[in-house]
C-alpha positions in Angstrom: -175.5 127.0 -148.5 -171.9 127.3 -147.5 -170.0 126.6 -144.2 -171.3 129.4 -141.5 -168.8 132.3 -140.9 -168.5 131.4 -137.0 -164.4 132.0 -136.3 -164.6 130.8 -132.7 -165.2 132.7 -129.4 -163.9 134.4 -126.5 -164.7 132.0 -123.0 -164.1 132.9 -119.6 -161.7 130.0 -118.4 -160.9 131.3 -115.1 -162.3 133.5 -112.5 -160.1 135.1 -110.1 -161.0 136.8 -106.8 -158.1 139.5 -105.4 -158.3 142.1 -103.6 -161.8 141.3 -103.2 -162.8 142.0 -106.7 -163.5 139.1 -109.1 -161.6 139.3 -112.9 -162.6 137.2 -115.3 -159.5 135.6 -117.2 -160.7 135.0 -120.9 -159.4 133.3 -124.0 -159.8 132.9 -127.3 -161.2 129.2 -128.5 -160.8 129.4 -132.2 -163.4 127.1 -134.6 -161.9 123.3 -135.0 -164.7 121.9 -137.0 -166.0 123.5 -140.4 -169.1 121.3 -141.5 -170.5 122.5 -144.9 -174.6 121.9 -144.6 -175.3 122.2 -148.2 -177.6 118.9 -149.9 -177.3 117.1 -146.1 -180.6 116.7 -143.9 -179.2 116.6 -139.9 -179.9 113.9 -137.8 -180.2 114.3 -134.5 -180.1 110.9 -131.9 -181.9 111.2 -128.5 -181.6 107.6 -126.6 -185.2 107.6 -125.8 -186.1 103.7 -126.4 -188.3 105.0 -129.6 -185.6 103.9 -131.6 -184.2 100.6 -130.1 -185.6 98.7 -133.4 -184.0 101.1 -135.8 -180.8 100.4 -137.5 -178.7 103.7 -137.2 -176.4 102.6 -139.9 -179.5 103.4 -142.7 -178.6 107.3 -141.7 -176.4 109.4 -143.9 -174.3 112.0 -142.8 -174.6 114.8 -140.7 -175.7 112.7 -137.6 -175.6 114.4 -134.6 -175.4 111.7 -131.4 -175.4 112.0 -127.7 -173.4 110.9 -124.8 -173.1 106.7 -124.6 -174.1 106.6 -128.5 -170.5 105.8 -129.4 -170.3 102.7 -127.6 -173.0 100.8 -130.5 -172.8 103.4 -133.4 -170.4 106.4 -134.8 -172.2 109.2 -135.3 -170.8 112.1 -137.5 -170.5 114.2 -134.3 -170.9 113.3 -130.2 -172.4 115.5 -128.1 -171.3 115.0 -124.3 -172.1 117.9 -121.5 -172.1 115.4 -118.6 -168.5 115.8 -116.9 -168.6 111.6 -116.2 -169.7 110.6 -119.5 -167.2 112.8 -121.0 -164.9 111.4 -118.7 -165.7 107.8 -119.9 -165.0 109.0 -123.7 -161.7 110.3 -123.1 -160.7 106.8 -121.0 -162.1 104.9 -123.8 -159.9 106.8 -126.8 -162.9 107.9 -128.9 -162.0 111.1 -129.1 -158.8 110.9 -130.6 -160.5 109.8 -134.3 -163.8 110.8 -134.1 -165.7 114.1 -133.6 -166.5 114.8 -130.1 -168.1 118.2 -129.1 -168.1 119.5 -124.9 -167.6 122.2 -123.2 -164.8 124.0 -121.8 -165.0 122.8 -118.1 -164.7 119.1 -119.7 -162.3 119.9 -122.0 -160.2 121.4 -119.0 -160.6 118.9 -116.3 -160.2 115.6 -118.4 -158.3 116.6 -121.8 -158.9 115.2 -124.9 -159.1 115.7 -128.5 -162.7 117.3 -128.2 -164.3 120.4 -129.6 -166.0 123.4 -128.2 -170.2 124.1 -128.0 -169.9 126.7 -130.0 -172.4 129.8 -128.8 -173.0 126.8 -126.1 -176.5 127.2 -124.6 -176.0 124.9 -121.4 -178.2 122.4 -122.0 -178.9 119.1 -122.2 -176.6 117.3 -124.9 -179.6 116.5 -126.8 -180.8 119.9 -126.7 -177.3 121.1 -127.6 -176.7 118.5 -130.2 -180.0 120.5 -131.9 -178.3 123.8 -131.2 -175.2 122.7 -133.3 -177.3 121.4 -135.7 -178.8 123.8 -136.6 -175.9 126.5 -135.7 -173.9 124.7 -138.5 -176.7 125.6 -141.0 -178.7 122.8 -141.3 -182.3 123.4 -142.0 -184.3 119.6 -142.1 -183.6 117.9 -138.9 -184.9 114.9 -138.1 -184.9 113.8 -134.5 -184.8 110.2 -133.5 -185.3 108.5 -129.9 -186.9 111.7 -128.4 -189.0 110.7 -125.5 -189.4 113.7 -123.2 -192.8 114.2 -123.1 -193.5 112.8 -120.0 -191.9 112.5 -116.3 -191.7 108.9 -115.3 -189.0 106.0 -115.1 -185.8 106.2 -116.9 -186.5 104.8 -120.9 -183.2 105.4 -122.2 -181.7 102.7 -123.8 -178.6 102.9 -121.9 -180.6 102.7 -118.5 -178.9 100.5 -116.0 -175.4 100.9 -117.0 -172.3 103.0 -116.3 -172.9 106.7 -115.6 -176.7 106.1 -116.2 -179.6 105.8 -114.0 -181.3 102.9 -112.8 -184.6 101.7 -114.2 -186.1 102.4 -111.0 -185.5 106.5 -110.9 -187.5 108.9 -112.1 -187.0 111.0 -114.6 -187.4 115.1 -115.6 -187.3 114.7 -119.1 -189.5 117.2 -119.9 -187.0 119.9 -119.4 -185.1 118.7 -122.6 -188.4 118.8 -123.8 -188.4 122.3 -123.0 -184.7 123.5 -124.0 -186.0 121.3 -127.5 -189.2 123.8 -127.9 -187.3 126.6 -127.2 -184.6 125.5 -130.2 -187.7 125.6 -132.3 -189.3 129.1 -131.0 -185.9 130.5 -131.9 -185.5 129.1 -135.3 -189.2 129.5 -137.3 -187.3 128.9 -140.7 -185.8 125.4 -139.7 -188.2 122.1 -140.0 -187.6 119.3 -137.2 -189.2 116.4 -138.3 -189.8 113.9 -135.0 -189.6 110.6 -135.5 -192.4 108.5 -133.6 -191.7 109.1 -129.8 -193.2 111.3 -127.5 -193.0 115.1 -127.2 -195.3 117.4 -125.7 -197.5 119.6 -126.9 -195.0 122.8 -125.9 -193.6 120.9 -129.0 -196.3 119.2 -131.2 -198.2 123.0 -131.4 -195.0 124.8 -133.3 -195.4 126.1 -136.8 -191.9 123.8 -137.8 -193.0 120.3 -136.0 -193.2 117.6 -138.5 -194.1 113.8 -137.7 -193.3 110.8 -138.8 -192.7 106.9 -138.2 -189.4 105.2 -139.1 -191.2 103.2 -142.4 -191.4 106.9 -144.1 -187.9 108.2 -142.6 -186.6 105.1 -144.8 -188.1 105.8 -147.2 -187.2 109.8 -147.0 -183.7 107.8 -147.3 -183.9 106.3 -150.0 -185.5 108.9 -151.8 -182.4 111.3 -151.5 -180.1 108.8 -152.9 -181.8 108.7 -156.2 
């Protein structure tokens, strides 16, 4: 396994109405990051409360994290979609020594040192953060803090706080669940491996759902430094 041949891709960063046709004004975002896969399980970090009693730093690279992640732990890459949580990154310097992946509207509106979603799917960033994932090549995910099985109250570990909700507001998560499933339906030959939490059965009932609790991810861990 080798880094994948994607060179970048055209966007459409403007649209422009005149004469009362629209044109589309495009440009060319060439790659930024080249991540070679090979001998490296991916990690991907929902912030589903599943996790709360896990230490992150036990992961090895690639880790994929989402949104307020970086204030508690540096993943390999952050994934941000959400125009205010971007907005917080970029105030709070992250970006300009870590890995931060958006999209173009972010990257336009607020600046930055970021990268683009490549082939971005406009989802949700834990959905995306799979899409990259798996879009860089990587084969055996694992995916910690994903609880989107059920509608209900905000469980996010970061409930409460800045550009979150509050405890008291409910909650689609089930349509990550569904960008997740649809991840899976579209890549048959990758494994993701769910880590305790709670998925639904759109999820549990695919050929390449694995499950497991955190004592055997250790252990998965340790095995792979040996």
């Amino acid at each position: 396994m080798a880094i994948s041949d994607y060179k970048g891709e055209e966007i459409i960063a403007n649209l422009i109405i005149k004469g009362g046709k629209k044109y589309e004004e495009r440009v060319w975002m060439p790659r930024t990051i080249f991540n070679d896969p090979a001998g490296k399980d991916a990690f991907i970090i929902g912030n589903g409360r599943s996790r709360s009693n896990f230490d992150l730093n036990l992961l090895p690279d690639d880790v994929y994290g989402c949104n307020a992640l970086y204030r508690d732990y540096k993943p390999t890459f952050l994934v941000v979609v959400d125009r205010f949580m971007y907005k917080e990154v970029v105030e709070s310097g992250y970006d300009q020594n870590n890995n931060v992946y958006t999209n173009h509207n972010c990257m336009t509106r607020f600046g930055g040192k970021s990268h683009l979603i490549p082939s971005n799917p406009h989802r949700g960033a834990g959905p995306t953060a799979t899409h990259i994932a798996v879009h860089d090549g990587h084969t055996n995910l694992y995916m910690l803090g994903f609880d989107c099985g059920v509608d209900g109250a905000d469980n996010n570990v970061y409930v409460n706080t800045t550009n979150y909700n509050n405890d008291k507001t409910t909650v689609h998560v089930t349509v990550w669940d569904r960008q997740i499933s649809d991840v899976m339906e579209r890549h048959p030959d990758v494994t993701f491996t769910f880590v305790e939490g709670n998925q639904s059965n759109l999820i549990t009932s695919k050929q390449n759902y694995r499950s497991i609790n955190y004592k055997d991810l250790v252990k998965h861990i340790d095995g792979k430094k040996t």
